[in-house]
N, C-alpha and C positions, 0 to 999 in steps of 0.2 A: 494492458490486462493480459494476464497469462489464458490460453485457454486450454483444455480438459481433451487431453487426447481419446480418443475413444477404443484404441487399444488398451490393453494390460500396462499398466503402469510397471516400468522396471523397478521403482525402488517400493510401492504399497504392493503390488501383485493383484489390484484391484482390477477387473475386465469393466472398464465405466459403461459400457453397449450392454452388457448382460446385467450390472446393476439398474440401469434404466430402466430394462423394459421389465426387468421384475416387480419393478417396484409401479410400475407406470401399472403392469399386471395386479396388484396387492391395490392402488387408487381404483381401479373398475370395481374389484370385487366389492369392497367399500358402500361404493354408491349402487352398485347393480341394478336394486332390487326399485329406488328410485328413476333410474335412468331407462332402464329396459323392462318395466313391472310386466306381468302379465296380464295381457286386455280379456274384453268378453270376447272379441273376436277370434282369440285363440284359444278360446272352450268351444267354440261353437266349430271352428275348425278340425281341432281333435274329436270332436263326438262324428262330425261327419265321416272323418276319415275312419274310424271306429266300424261305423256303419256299414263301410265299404268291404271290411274287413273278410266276410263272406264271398269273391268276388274271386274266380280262379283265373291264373294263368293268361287261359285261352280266352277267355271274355273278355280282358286285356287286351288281345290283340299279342300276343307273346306266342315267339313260335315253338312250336311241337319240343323244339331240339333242345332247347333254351328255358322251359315251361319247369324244370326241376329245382323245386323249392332252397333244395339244399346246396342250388348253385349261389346264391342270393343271399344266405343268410347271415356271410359278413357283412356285405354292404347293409344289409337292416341294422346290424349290431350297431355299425359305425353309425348311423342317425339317430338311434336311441340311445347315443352316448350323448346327445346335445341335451337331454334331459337335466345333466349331472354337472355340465358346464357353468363358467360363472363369467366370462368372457365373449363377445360376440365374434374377437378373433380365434377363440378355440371354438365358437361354436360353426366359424365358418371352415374351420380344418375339419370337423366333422364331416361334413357334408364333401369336402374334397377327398377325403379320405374313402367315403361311402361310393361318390362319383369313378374314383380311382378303381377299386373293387371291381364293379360293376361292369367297367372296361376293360379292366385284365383280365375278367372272364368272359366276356363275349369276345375278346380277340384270339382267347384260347379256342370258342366253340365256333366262329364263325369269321370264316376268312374273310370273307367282304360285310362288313359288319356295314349299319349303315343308321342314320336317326331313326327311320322303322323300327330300325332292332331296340336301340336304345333307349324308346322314349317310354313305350309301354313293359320295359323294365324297369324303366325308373320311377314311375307309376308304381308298378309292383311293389318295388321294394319301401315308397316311400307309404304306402296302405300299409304292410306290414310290421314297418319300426312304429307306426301309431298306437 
């Protein structure tokens, strides 16, 4: 039995690794809506976090240096991109992507950054993209 290289085929020019996962991508969307439906659980999560929404900075526990909205406002974007997603693997790049953010700017404003720093921003940001 021949098998299927997973390189670029010299003589089709097919890449069979990036035909897979598109298509393995195109079978999730498919089923999504059965497979990952949205429960009551995640209304009742979102209205909370909604709630919250009033909630500054420093009541967080977020310091002084760090408290400026518009340092934050990628990382919000990056999680309110999980909204548009049809994927649990793009929805889990979201949240990497958002994580990512989050840390290139607290390594930018704070030399010894530390889970204190990080946790009640990421509280922040995750009240925010809600």
């Amino acid at each position: 039995m021949a098998t299927v290289s997973t390189q670029a085929s010299e003589t089709t020019g097919i890449d069979w690794e990036r035909l897979r996962r598109h298509l393995r991508e195109i079978a999730t969307r498919q089923v999504y809506h059965s497979l990952y439906a949205t429960s009551v659980d995640d209304a009742t999560v979102a209205a909370h976090l909604r709630s919250l929404a009033a909630l500054t900075p420093d009541q967080l526990g977020v310091k002084k240096r760090l408290a400026e909205p518009a340092l934050w406002k990628n990382a919000a974007t990056q999680l309110k991109a999980i909204d548009g997603v049809t994927t649990p693997a793009t929805a889990l790049r979201c949240v990497l992507h958002s994580w990512d953010a989050l840390l290139g700017v607290l390594g930018v404003w704070s030399k010894h950054a530390q889970a204190d720093d990080f946790m009640p921003l990421m509280a922040y940001v995750i009240i925010q993209a809600a």
